[in-house]
Short mmCIF file of the C-alpha atoms (twelve columns), coordinates in Angstrom:
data_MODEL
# 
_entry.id   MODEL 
# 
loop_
_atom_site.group_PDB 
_atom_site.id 
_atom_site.type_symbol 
_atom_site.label_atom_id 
_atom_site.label_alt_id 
_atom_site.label_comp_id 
_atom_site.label_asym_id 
_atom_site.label_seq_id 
_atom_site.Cartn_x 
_atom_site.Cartn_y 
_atom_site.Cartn_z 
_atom_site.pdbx_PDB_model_num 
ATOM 1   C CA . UNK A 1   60.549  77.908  83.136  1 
ATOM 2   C CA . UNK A 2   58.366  78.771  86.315  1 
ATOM 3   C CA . UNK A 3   57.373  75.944  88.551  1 
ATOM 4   C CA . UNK A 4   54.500  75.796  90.720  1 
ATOM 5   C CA . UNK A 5   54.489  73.092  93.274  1 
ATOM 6   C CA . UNK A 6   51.125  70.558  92.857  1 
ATOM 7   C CA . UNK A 7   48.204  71.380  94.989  1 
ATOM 8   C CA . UNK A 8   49.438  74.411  96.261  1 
ATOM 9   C CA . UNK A 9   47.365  77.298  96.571  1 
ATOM 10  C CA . UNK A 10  50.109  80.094  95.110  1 
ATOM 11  C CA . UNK A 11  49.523  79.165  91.579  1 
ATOM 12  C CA . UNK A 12  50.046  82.923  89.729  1 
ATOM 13  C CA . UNK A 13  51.349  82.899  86.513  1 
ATOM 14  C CA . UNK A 14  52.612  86.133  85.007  1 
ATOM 15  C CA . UNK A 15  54.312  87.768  81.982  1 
ATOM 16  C CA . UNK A 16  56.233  91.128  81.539  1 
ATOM 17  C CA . UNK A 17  56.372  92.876  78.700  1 
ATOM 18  C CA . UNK A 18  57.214  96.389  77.606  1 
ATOM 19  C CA . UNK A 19  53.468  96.927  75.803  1 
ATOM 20  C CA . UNK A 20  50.167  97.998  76.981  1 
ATOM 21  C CA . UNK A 21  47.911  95.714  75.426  1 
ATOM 22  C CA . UNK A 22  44.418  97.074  73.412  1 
ATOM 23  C CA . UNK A 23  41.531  96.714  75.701  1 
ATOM 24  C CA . UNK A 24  39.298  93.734  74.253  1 
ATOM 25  C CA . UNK A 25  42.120  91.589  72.940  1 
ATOM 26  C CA . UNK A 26  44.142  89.829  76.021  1 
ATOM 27  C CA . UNK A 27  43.805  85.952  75.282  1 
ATOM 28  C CA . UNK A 28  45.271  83.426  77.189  1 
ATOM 29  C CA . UNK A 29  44.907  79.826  76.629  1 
ATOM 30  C CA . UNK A 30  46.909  76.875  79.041  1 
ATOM 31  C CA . UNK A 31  47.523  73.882  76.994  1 
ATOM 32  C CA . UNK A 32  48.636  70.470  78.116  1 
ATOM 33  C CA . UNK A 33  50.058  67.895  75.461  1 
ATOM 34  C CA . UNK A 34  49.097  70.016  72.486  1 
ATOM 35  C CA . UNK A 35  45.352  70.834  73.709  1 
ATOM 36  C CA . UNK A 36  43.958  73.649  75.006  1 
ATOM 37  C CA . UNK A 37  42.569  72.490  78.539  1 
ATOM 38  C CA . UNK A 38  41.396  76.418  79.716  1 
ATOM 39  C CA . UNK A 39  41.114  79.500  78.702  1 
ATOM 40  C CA . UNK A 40  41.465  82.209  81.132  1 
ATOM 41  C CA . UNK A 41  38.285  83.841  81.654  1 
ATOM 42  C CA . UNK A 42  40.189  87.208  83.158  1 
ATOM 43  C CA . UNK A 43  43.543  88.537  82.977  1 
ATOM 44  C CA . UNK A 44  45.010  91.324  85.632  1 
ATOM 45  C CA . UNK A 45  47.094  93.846  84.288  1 
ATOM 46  C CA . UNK A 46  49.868  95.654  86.150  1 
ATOM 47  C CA . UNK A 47  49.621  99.147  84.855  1 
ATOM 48  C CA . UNK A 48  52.829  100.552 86.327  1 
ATOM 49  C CA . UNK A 49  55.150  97.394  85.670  1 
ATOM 50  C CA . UNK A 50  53.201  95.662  82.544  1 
ATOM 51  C CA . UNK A 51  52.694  92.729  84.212  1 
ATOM 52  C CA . UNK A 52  49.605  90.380  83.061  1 
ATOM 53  C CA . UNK A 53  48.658  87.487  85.446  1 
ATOM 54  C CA . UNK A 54  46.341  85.127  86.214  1 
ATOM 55  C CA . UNK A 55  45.843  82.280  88.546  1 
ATOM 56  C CA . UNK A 56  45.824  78.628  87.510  1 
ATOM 57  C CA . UNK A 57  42.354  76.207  88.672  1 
ATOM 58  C CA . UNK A 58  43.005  73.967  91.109  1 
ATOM 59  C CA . UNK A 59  42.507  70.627  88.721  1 
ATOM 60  C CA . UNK A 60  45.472  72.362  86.783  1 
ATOM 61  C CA . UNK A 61  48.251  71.239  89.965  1 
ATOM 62  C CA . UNK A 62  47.207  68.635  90.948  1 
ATOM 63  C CA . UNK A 63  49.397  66.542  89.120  1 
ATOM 64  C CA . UNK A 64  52.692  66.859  87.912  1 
ATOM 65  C CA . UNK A 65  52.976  67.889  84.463  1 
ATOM 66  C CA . UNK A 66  54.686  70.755  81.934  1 
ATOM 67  C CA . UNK A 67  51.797  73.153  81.145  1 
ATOM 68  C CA . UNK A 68  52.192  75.779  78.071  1 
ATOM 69  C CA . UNK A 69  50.810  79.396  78.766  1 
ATOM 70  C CA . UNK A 70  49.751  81.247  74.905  1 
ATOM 71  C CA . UNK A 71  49.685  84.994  75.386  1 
ATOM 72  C CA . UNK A 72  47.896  86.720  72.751  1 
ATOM 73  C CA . UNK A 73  47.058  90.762  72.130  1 
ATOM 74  C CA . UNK A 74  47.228  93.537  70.187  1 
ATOM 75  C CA . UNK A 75  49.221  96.598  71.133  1 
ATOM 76  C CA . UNK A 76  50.325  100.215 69.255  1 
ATOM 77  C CA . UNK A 77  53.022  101.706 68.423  1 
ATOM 78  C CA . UNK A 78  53.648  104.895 66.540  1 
ATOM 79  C CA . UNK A 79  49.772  105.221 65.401  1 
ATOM 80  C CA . UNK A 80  50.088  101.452 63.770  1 
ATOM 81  C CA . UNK A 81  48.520  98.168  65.360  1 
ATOM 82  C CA . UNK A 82  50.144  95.183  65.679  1 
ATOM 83  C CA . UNK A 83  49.852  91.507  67.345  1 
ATOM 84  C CA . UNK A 84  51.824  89.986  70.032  1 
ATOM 85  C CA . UNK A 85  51.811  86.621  71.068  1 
ATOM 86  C CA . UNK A 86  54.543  84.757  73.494  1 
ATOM 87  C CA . UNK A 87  54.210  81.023  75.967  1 
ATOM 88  C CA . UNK A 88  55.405  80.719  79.019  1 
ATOM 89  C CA . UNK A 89  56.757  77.250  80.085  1 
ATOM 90  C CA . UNK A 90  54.981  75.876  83.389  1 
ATOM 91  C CA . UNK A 91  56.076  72.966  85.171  1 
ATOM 92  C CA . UNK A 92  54.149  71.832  87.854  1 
ATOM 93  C CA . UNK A 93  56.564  69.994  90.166  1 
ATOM 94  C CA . UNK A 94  56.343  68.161  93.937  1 
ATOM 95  C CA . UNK A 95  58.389  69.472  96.333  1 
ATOM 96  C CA . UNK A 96  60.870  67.126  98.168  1 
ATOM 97  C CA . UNK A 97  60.680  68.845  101.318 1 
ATOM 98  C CA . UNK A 98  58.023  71.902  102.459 1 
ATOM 99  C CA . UNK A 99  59.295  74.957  102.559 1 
ATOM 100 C CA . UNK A 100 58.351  74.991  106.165 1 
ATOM 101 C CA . UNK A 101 60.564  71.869  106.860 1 
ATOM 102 C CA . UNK A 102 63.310  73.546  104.974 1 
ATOM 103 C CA . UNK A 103 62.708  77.035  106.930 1 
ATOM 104 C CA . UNK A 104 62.436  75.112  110.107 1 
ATOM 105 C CA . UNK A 105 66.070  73.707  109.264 1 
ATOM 106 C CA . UNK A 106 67.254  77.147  108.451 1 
ATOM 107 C CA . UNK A 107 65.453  79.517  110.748 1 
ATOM 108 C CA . UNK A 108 67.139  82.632  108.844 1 
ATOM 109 C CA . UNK A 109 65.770  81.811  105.304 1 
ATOM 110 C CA . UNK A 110 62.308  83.546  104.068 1 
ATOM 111 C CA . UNK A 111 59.917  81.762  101.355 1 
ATOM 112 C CA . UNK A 112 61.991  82.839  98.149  1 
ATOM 113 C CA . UNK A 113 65.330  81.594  99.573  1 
ATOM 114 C CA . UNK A 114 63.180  78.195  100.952 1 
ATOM 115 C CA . UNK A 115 62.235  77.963  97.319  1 
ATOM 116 C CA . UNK A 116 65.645  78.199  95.964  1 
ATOM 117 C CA . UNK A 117 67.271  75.542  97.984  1 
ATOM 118 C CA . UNK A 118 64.211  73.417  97.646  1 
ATOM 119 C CA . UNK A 119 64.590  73.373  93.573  1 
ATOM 120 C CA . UNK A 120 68.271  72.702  93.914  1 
ATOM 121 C CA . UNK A 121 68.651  70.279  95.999  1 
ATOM 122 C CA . UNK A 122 65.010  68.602  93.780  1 
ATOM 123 C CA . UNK A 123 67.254  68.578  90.386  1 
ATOM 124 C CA . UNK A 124 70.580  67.471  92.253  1 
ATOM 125 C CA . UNK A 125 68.267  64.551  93.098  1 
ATOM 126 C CA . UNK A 126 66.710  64.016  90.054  1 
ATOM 127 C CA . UNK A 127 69.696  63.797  88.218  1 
ATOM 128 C CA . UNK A 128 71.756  61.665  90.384  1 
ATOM 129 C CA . UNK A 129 68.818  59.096  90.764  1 
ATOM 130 C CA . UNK A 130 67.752  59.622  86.613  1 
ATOM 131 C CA . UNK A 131 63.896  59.834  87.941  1 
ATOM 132 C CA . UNK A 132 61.186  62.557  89.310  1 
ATOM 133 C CA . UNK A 133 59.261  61.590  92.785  1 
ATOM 134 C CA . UNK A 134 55.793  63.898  91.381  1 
ATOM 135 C CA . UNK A 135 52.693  62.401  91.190  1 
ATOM 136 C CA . UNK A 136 50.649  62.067  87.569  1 
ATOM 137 C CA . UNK A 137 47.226  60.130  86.673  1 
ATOM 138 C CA . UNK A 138 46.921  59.734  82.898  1 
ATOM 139 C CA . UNK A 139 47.621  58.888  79.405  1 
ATOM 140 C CA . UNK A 140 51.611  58.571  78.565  1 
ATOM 141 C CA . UNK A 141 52.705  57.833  74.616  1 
ATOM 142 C CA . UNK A 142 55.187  54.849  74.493  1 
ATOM 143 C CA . UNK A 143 56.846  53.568  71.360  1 
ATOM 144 C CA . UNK A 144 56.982  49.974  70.932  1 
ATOM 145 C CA . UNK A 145 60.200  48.311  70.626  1 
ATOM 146 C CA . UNK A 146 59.682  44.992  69.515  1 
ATOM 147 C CA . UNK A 147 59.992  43.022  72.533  1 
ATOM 148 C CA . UNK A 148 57.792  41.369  75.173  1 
ATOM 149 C CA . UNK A 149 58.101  44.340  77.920  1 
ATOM 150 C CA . UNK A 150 57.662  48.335  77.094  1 
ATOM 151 C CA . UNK A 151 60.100  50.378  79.210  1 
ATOM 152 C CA . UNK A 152 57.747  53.336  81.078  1 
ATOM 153 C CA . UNK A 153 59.234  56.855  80.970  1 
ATOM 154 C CA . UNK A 154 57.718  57.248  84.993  1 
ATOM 155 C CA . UNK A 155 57.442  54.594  86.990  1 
ATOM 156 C CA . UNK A 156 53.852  53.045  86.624  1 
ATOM 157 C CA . UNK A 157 51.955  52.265  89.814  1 
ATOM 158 C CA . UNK A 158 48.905  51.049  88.375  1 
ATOM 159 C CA . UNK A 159 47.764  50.284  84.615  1 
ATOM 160 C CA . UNK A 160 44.109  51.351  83.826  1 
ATOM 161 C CA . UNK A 161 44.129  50.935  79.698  1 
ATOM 162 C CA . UNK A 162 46.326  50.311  77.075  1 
ATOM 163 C CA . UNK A 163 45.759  51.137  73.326  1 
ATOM 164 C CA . UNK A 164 47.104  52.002  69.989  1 
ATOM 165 C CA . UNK A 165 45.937  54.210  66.962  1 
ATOM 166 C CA . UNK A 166 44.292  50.833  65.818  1 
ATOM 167 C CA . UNK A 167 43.011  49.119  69.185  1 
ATOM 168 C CA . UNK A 168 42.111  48.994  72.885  1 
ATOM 169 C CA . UNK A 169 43.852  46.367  74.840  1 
ATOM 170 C CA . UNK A 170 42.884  43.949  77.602  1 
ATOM 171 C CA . UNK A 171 44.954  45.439  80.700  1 
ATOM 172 C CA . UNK A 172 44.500  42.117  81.708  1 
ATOM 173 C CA . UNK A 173 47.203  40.559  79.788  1 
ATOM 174 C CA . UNK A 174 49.667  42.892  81.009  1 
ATOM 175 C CA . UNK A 175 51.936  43.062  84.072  1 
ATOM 176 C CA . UNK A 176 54.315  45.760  85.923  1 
ATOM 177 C CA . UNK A 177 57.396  44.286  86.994  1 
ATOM 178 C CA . UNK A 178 60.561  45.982  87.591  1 
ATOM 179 C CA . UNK A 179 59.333  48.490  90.365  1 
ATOM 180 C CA . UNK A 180 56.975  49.890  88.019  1 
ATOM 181 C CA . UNK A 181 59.149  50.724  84.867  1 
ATOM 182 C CA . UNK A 182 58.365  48.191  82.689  1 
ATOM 183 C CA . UNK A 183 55.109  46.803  81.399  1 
ATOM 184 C CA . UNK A 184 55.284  43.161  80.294  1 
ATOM 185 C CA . UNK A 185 52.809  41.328  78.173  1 
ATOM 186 C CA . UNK A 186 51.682  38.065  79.831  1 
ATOM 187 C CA . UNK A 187 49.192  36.666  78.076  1 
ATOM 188 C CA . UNK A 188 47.778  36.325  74.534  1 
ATOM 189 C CA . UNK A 189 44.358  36.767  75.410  1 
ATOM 190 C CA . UNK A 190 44.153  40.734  74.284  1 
ATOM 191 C CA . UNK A 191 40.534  40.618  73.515  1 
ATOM 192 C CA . UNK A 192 37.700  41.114  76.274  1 
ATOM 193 C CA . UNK A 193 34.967  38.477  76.189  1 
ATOM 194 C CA . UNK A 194 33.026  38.008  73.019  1 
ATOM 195 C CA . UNK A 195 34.769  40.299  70.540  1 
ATOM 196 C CA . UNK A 196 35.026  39.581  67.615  1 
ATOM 197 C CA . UNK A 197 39.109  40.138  65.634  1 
ATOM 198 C CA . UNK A 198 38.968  43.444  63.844  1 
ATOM 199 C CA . UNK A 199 39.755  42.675  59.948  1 
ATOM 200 C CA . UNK A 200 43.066  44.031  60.007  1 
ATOM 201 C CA . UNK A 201 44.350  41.883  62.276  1 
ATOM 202 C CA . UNK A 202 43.727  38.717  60.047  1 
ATOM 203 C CA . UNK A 203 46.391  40.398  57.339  1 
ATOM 204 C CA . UNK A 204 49.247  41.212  59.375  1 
ATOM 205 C CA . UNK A 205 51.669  40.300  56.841  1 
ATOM 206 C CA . UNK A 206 52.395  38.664  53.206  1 
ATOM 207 C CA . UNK A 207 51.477  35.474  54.650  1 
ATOM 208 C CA . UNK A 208 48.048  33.798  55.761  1 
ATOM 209 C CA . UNK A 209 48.635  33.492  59.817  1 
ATOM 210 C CA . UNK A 210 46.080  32.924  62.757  1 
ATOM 211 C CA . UNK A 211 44.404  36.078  64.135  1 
ATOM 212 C CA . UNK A 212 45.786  38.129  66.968  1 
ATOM 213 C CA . UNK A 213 49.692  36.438  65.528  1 
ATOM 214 C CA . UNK A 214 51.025  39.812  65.617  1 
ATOM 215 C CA . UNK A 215 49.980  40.481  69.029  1 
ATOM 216 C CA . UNK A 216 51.841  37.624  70.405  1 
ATOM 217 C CA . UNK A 217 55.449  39.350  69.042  1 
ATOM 218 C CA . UNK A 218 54.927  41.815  72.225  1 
ATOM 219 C CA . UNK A 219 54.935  45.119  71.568  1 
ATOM 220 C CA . UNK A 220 55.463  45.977  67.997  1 
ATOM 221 C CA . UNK A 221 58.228  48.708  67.134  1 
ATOM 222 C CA . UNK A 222 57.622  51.971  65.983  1 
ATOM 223 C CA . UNK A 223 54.056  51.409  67.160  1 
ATOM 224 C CA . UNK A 224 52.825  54.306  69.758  1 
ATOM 225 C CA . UNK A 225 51.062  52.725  72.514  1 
ATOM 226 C CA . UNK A 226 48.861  54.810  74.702  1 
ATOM 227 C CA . UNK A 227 49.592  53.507  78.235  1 
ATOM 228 C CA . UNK A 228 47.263  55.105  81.197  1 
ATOM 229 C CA . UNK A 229 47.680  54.762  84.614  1 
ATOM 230 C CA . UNK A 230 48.772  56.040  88.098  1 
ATOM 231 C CA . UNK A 231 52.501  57.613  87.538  1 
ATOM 232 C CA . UNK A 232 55.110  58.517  90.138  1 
ATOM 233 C CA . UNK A 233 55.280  58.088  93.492  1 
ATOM 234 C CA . UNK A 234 51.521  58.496  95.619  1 
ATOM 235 C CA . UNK A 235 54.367  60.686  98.116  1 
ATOM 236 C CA . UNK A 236 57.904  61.311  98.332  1 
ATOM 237 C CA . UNK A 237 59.841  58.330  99.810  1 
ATOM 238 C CA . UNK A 238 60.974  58.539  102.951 1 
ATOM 239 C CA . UNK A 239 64.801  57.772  102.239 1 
ATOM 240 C CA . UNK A 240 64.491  60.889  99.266  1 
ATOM 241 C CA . UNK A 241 63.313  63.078  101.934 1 
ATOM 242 C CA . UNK A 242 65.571  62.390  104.831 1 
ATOM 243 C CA . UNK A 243 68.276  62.938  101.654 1 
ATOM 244 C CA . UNK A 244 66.959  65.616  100.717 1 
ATOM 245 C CA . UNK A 245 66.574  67.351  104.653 1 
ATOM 246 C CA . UNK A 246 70.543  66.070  104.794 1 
ATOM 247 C CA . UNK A 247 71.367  68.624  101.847 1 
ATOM 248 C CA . UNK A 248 69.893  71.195  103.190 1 
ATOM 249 C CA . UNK A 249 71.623  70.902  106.474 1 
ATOM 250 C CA . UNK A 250 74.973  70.896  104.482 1 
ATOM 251 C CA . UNK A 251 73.723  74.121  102.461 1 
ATOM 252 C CA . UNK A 252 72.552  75.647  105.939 1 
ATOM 253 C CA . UNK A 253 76.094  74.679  107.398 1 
ATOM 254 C CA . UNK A 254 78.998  76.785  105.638 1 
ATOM 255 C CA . UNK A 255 81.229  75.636  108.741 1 
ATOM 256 C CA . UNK A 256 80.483  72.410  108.413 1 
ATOM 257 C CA . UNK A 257 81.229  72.551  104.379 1 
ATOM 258 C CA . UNK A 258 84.148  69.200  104.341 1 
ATOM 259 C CA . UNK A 259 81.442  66.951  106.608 1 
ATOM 260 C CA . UNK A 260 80.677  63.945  104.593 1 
ATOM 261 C CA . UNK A 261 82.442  65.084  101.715 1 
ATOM 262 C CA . UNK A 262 84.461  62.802  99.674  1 
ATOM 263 C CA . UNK A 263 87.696  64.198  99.864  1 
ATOM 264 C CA . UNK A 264 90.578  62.146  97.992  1 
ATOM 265 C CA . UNK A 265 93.240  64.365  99.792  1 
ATOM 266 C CA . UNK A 266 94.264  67.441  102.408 1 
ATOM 267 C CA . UNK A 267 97.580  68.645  102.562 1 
ATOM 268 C CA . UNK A 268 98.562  70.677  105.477 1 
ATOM 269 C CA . UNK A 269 101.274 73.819  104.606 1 
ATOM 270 C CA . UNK A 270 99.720  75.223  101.554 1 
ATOM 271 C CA . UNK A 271 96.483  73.235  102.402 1 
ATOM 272 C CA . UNK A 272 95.669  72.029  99.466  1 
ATOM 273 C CA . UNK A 273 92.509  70.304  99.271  1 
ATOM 274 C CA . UNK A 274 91.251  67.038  96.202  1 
ATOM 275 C CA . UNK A 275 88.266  65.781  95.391  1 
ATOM 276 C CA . UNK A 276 87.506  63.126  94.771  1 
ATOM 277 C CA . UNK A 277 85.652  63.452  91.327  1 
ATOM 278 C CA . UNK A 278 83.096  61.032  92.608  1 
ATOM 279 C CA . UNK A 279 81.815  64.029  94.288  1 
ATOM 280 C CA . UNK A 280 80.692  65.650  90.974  1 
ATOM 281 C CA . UNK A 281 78.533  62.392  90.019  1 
ATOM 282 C CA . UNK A 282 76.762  61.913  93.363  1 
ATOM 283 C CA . UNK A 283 75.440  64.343  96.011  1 
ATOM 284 C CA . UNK A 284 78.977  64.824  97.519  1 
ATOM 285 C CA . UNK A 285 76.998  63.527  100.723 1 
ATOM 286 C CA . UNK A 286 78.004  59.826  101.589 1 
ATOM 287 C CA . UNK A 287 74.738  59.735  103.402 1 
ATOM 288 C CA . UNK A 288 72.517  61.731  101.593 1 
ATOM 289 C CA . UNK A 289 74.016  58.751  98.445  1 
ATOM 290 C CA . UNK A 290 73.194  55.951  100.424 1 
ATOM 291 C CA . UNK A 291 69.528  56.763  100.889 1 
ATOM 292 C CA . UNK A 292 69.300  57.663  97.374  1 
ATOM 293 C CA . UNK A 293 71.510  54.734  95.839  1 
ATOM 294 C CA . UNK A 294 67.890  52.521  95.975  1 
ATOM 295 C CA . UNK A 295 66.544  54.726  93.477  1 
ATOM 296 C CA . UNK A 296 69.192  55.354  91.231  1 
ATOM 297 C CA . UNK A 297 67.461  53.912  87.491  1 
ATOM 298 C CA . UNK A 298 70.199  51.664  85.172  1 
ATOM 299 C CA . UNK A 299 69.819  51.591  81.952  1 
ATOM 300 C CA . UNK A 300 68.853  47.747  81.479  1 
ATOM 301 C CA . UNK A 301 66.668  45.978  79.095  1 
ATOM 302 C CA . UNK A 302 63.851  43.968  79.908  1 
ATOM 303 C CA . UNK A 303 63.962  41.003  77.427  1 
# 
């Protein structure tokens, strides 16, 4: 999967294949979520190494978000036309660090190494802490679970709308609690002033009930809810980056390679050296953890 980093201004996509495609027929869509959101108006072609590439608009990166790249053209072979078609996978991620910060750590290192580091030490993160630190305004698809709260798969700094297949929510009777990754429904006033019910919601079982009754169950399961907001973090916090500058000091210091490890054992002789196998669950910097430990998600329930 290629990454580009959001807002940047290197935002090339490419694909190399063994064909020359037929003049006329290059077509090459971007989709996001299922929908085609551009079509590339022009295409360069690499003669020499087959390479076809374009670069992404600006409105593209600036969020974070997996893009899908359709390649589409017709090519020949032995006298006989035929079509080709491939994706390439996009993500467009936010770096932890610069790659000038992480060049200005390590002097020696040029833009591709920078980038290298950067996107290790970025998943190492992620994984420990079980959560991106990108940046995404929009709709996300939730499915209900029954209860009064809806668990958000990014944390949720602000909630602009909330609907269903059926109906378009108050955002007023909704509240984010839990740092931002739940969504809990506060009040039973759903409708906005003067509406009237829709019909369906006066037969929302086999029994005669009040309208709006099913509302006030929470968030009903197996029900998609359409939740959009501000996603993410607005900028990296400061304790992820001052991790994440830690890391690559350890990666830019071979010598000091045992600093801030946790080491269960050393043995002098044969040297032999144990680790502790808390190192393979964390960062294997007692530091770099303890900045990070704030953000690390738990599986709980809101109920």
């Amino acid at each position: 999967m290629q990454e580009i980093y959001r807002n940047s201004a290197e935002r090339t996509v490419s694909l190399t294949v063994p064909l020359t495609a037929v003049g006329g027929t290059v077509d090459v869509q971007v989709c996001y979520g299922g929908e085609t959101v551009y079509d590339v108006p022009l295409v360069a072609v690499d003669v020499e190494t087959n390479t076809y590439s374009f670069d992404l608009p600006f409105f593209l990166v600036q969020y974070d978000r997996r893009l899908e790249v359709n390649w589409k053209f017709d090519y020949t072979e032995n006298g006989e036309t035929y079509h080709f078609e491939d994706m390439t996978p996009v993500r467009v991620v936010t770096p932890l660090l610069s790659l000038a910060v992480i060049k200005q750590i390590s002097p020696g290192m040029d833009d591709e190494a920078a980038k290298i580091i950067e996107g290790q030490i970025r998943h190492i993160i992620e994984n420990i802490t079980g959560q991106s630190f990108g940046y995404y305004v929009g709709p996300r698809a939730i499915t209900g679970q029954g209860g009064k709260s809806l668990k958000m798969p990014m944390r949720l700094i602000s909630i602009d709308g909330v609907e269903t297949l059926q109906y378009v929510y108050n955002v007023s009777a909704y509240t984010i609690i839990s740092g931002g990754w739940y969504l809990m429904q506060n009040s039973a006033s759903l409708m906005t002033v003067k509406e009237m019910p829709p019909e369906w919601s006066l037969d929302a079982g086999p029994v005669i009930q009040t309208p709006y009754t099913a509302y006030y169950a929470g968030f009903r399961p197996y029900t998609k809810y359409i939740v959009t907001g501000r996603w993410g973090y607005t900028a990296v916090p400061a304790e992820v980056e001052l991790a994440a500058r830690l890391l690559v000091e350890e990666y830019a210091c071979p010598e000091a390679a045992y600093r801030d490890k946790m080491l269960k054992s050393i043995k002098t002789g044969d040297w032999q050296i144990q680790m502790s196998s808390v190192s393979w669950e964390t960062t294997g910097h007692v530091r770099a953890d303890q900045l990070l430990s704030q953000f690390v998600l738990f599986d709980w329930v809101v109920i």
